[in-house]
N, C-alpha and C positions, 0 to 999 in steps of 0.2 A: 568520079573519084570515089573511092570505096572509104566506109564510113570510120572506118579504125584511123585510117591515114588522116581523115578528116577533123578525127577527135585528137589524134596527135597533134597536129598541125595547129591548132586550137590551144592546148594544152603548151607548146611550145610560146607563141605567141604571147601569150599568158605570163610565162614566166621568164620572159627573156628580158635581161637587164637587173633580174632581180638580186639581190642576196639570198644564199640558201644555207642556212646551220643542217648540217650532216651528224647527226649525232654519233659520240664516242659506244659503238657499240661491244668493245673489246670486256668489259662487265657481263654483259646478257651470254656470250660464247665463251667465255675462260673456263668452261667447264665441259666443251664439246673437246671429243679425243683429236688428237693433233700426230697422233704416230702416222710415219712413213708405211707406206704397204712394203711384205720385205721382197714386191716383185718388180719394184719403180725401176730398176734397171732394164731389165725385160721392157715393160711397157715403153721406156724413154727410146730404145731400140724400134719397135714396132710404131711409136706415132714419128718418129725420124725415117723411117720407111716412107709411112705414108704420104707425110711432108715431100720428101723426095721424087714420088710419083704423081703427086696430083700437077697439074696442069692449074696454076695459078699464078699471078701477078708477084715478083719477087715481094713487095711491100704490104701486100697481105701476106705472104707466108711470114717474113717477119715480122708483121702484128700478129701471127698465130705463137708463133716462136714464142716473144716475150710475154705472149699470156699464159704462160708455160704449162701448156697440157697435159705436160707426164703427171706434173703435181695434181693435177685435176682430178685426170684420171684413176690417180694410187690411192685416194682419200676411200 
């Protein structure tokens, strides 16, 4: 078993059952730019493409889907 897997495995282990505080990070980024690229159309075209042709499991393309790539992409 390769040692990454090993250290995850380990590290899950660890913290499984726990509670975990996720800090409110929206303070430290409220001052990174948030504009749309003005070519989000074009790109949402082009990874709807892609989407279309790949050869994948209906249920992962819609977990690609609603992680919404175009947005991803445009930033």
């Amino acid at each position: 078993m390769d040692v990454a897997h090993t250290e995850s495995a380990q590290l899950i282990s660890r913290l499984e059952g726990q509670v975990m505080i996720i800090p409110d990070l929206r303070g430290m980024i409220s001052h990174w730019p948030s504009g749309k690229n003005v070519h989000c159309n074009v790109i949402d075209v082009l990874i709807n493409h892609c989407l279309q042709d790949c050869d994948a499991f209906p249920q992962d393309l819609a977990n690609v889907r609603d992680a919404n790539p175009t947005l991803l992409a445009s930033r």
